[in-house]
C-alpha positions, 0 to 999 in steps of 0.5 A, a space after each residue: 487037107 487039115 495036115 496041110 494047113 497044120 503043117 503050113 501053119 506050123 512055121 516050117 520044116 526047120 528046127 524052128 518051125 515049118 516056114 510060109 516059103 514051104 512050097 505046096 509040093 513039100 506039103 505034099 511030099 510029107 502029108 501022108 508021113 505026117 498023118 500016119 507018124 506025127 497027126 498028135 504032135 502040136 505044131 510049133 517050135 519044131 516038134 513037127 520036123 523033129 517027129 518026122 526026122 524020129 521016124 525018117 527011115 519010114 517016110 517016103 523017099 520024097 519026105 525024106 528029101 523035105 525033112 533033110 533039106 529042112 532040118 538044122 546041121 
């Protein structure tokens, strides 16, 4: 539950942060990546999805989709 509220309290899943308009089920898709993978990053400024996207090849399947479709071009 705490990765969730960071996580939702980070922005969003962007470069700019992890957005309110992230949906409860993209929370959930990420949550075990981001406690196995990223549990000491600050949220804020993108450090979250940057973490995660260091370490893509090891997130779940549907991580990977979150992340991808989260993150700048």
């Amino acid at each position: 539950m705490r990765a969730l509220m960071i996580l939702a309290l980070s922005g969003s899943l962007s470069g700019v942060g992890m957005a309110s308009a992230q949906t409860a089920a993209q929370q959930a898709a990420c949550k075990a990546d981001y406690q196995k993978f990223c549990s000491g990053v600050m949220p804020g400024g993108g450090r979250i999805i940057k973490c995660l996207n260091e370490h893509i090849d090891q997130l779940t399947a549907q991580c990977q989709q979150v992340v991808k479709e989260n993150t700048p071009k």
